[in-house]
C-alpha positions as CSV (number, residue, x, y, z in Angstrom):
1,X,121.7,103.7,66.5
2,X,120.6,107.3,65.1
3,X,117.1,106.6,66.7
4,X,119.3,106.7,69.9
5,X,121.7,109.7,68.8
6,X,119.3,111.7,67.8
7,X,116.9,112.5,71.0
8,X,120.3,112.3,73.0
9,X,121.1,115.3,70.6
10,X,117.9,117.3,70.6
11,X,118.4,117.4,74.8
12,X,121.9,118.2,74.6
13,X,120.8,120.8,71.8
14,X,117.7,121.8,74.8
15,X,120.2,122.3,77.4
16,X,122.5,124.6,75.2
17,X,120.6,126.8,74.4
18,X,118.7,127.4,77.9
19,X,122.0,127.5,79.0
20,X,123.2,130.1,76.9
21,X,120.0,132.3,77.8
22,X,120.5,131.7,81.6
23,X,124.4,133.2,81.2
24,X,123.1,135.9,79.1
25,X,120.9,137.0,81.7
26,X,123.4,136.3,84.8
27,X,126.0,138.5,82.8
28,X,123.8,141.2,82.7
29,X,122.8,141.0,86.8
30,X,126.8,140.0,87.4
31,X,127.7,143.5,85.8
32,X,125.2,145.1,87.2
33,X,126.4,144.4,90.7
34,X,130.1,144.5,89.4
35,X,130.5,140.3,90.4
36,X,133.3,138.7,88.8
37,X,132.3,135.2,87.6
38,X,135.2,132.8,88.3
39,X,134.2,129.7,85.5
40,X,137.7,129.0,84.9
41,X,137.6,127.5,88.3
42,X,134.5,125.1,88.2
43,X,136.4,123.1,86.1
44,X,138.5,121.7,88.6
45,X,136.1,120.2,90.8
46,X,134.6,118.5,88.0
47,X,138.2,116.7,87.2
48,X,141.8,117.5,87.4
49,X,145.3,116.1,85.7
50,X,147.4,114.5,87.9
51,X,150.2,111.7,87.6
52,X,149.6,111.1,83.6
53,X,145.5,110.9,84.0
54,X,142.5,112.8,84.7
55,X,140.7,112.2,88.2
56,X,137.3,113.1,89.2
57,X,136.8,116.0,91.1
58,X,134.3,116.5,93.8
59,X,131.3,117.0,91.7
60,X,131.9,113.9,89.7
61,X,132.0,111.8,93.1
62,X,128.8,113.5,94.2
63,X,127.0,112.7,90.6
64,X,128.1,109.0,91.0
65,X,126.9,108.6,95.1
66,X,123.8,110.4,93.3
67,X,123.3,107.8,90.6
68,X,123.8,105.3,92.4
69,X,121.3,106.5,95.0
70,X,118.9,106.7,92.4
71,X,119.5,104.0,90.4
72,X,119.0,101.4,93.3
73,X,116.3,103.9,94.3
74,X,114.3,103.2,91.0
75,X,114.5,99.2,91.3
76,X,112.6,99.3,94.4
77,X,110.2,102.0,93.3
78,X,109.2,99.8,91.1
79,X,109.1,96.9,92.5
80,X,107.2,98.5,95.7
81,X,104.7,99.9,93.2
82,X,104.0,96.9,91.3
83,X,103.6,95.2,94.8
84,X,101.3,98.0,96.3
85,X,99.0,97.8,93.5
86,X,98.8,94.4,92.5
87,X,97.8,94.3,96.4
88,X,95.3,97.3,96.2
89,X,93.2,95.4,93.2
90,X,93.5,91.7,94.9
91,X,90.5,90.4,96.6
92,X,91.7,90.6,99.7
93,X,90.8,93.2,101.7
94,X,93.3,93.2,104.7
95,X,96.1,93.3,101.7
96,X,93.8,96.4,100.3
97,X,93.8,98.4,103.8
98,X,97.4,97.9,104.2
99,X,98.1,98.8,100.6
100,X,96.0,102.4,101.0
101,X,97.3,103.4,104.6
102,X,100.7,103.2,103.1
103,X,99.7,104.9,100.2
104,X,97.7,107.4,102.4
105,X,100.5,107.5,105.0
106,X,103.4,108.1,102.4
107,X,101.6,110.5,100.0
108,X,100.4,112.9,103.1
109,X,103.5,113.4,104.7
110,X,106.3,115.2,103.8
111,X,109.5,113.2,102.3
112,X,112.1,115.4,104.3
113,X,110.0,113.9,107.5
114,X,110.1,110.9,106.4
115,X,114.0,110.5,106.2
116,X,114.3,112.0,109.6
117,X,112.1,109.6,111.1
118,X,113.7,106.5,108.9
119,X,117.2,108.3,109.8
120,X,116.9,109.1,113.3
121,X,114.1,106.3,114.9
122,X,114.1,103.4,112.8
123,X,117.4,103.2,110.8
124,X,119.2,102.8,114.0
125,X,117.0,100.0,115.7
126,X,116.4,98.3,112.4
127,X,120.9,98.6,111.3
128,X,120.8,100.8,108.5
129,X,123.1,102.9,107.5
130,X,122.9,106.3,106.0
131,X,123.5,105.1,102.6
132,X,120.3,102.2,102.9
133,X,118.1,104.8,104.8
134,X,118.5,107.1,101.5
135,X,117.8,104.2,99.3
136,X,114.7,103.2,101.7
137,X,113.4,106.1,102.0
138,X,113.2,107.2,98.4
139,X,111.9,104.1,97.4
140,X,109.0,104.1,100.3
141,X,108.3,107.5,98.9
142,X,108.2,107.2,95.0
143,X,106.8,104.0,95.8
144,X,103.8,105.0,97.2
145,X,103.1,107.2,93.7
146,X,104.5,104.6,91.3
147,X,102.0,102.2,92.8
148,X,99.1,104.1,91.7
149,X,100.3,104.4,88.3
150,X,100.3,100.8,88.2
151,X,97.1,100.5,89.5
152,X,96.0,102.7,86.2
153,X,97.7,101.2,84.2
154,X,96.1,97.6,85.3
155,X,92.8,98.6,85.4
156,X,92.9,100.0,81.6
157,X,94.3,96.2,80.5
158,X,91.5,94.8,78.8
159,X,89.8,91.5,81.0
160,X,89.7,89.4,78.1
161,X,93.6,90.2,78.2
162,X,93.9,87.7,81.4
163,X,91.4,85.5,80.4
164,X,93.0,84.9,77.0
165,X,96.2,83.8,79.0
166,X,93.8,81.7,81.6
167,X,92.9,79.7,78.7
168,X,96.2,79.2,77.2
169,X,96.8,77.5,80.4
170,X,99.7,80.5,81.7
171,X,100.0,80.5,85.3
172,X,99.5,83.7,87.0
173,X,103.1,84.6,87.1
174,X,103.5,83.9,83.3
175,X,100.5,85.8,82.8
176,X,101.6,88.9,84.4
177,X,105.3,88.5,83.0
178,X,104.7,87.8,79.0
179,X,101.5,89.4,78.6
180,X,99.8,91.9,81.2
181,X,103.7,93.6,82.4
182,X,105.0,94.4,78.5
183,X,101.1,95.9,78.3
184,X,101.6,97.8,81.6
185,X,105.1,99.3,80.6
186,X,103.9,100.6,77.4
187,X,100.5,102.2,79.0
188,X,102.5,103.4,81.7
189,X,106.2,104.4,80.5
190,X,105.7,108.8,80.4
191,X,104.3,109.1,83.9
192,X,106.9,106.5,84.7
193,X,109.6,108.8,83.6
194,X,108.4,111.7,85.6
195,X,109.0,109.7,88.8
196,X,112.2,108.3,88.0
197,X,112.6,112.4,86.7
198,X,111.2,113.5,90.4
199,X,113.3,110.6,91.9
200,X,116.8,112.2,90.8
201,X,115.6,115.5,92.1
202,X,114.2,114.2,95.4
203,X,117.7,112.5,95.5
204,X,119.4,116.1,96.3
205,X,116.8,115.5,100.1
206,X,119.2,113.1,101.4
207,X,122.0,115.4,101.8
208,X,120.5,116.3,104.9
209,X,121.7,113.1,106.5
210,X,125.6,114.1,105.4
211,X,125.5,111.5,102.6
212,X,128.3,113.1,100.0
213,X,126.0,113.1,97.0
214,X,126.0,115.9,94.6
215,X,124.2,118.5,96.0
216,X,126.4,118.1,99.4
217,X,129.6,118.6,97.3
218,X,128.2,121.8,96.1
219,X,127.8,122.9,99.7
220,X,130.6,122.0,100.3
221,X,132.5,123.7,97.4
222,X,130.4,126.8,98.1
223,X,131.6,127.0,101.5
224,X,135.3,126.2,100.9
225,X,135.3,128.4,97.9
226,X,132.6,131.7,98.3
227,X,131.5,130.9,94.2
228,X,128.0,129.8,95.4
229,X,126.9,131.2,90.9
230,X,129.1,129.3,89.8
231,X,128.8,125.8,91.9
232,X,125.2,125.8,92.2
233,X,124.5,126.8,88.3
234,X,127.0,123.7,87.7
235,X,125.4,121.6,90.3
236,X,121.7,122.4,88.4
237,X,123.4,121.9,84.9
238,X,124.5,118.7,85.9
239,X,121.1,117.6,87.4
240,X,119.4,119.3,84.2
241,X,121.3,117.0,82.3
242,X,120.4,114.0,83.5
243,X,116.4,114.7,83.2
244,X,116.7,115.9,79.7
245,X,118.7,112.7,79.3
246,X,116.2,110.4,80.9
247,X,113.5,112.1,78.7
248,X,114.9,111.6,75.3
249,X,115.9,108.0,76.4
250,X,112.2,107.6,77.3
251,X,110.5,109.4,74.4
252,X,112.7,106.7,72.5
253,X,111.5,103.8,74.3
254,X,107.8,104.8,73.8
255,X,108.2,104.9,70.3
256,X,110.1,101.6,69.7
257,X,107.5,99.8,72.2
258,X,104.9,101.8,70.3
259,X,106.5,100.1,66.6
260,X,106.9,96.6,68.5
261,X,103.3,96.4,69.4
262,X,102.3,97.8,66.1
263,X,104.2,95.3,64.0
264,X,102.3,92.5,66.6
């Protein structure tokens, strides 16, 4: 459990104390324009007391829409990458061309064009909602770079590694799921956690298509409120925390799969 606590505490310990070196500075600009902070009121659009029990407040319901963006997100990343370049080193070569336009297509175009043509011309004749077209078009987008980790990570697996399964008689599926994939997470797990990293931030895109995740509550609150400081420092705080998170969690994992494969 402390191999857990402790990275979970070093990020928390990270964001404290840029935290406190951020509001040192902003103190000094707030005074020097005479702006009085209003803090006391971010709190309650985190959560309020009500009835006997505390609620979430608007910026808790646009950090769950966002997790649960990227969450669902981040299963079809990877399972788009894996796809894309599993189909990019197979022999066949209409599978390759369609693998690298999509790769070419995705990685050449901007993402915000993307959701506007996903939103706007194909969500509507395919049925998607806003919700889906968010999911989709993340995925489609992180996909396109996760696949091409994958395909590094694949082509640094040792041959013999296949043919040692080939001769234990493993089918392919077998092959790829006990031997080559545990191979491929280890190789592949820190640039892995840069794109799930780069998929909560790309997350905040989708606001453009009125979806109420966090970065559209901030708006919101900014607008209903005039305390853009305040709402927009919490809004980056919050999305701060959740990267430092994600980092410890994967610095952990790297060194227990690290131990694992050691101890093998």
């Amino acid at each position: 459990m402390h191999k857990i606590i402790k990275p979970a505490l070093s990020a928390i310990g990270q964001i404290l104390l840029l935290l406190i070196g951020v509001f040192f500075l902003l103190d000094l600009g707030a005074k020097g324009i005479d702006y009085q902070w209003q803090w006391h009121r971010v709190a309650n659009y985190i959560a309020f007391y009500e009835e006997g029990q505390w609620w979430p407040a608007e910026l808790i319901d646009g950090l769950f829409i966002t997790l649960k963006i990227s969450a669902l997100s981040m299963g079809f990343t990877l399972l788009i990458g894996l796809m894309t370049a599993l189909l990019r080193l197979s022999d066949s070569w209409v599978g390759r061309a369609i693998a690298t336009g999509y790769i070419e297509l995705i990685r050449n175009t901007p993402l915000l064009v993307q959701i506007y043509l996903l939103y706007f011309v194909f969500g509507p004749i395919i049925g998607l909602d806003r919700f889906a077209t968010a999911v989709l078009a993340l995925s489609l987008f992180q996909g396109a770079y996760t696949a091409e980790i994958f395909r590094g990570g694949l082509n640094n697996i040792p041959k013999g590694q296949f043919e040692a399964a080939k001769s234990l008689g493993l089918s392919s599926f077998y092959t790829y799921y006990d031997v080559i994939l545990p191979q491929l997470l280890q190789r592949t797990l820190p640039p892995l956690t840069n794109e799930v990293v780069s998929l909560i931030k790309n997350s905040s895109i989708v606001s453009v298509m009125a979806i109420f995740d966090l970065t559209t509550q901030g708006r919101n609150i900014v607008s209903e409120t005039a305390m853009p400081f305040e709402i927009w420092f919490s809004v980056a705080g919050i999305y701060l925390l959740l990267t430092l998170s994600l980092s410890a969690l994967s610095a952990w994992m790297e060194k227990r799969l690290g131990a694992s494969w050691r101890k093998q």
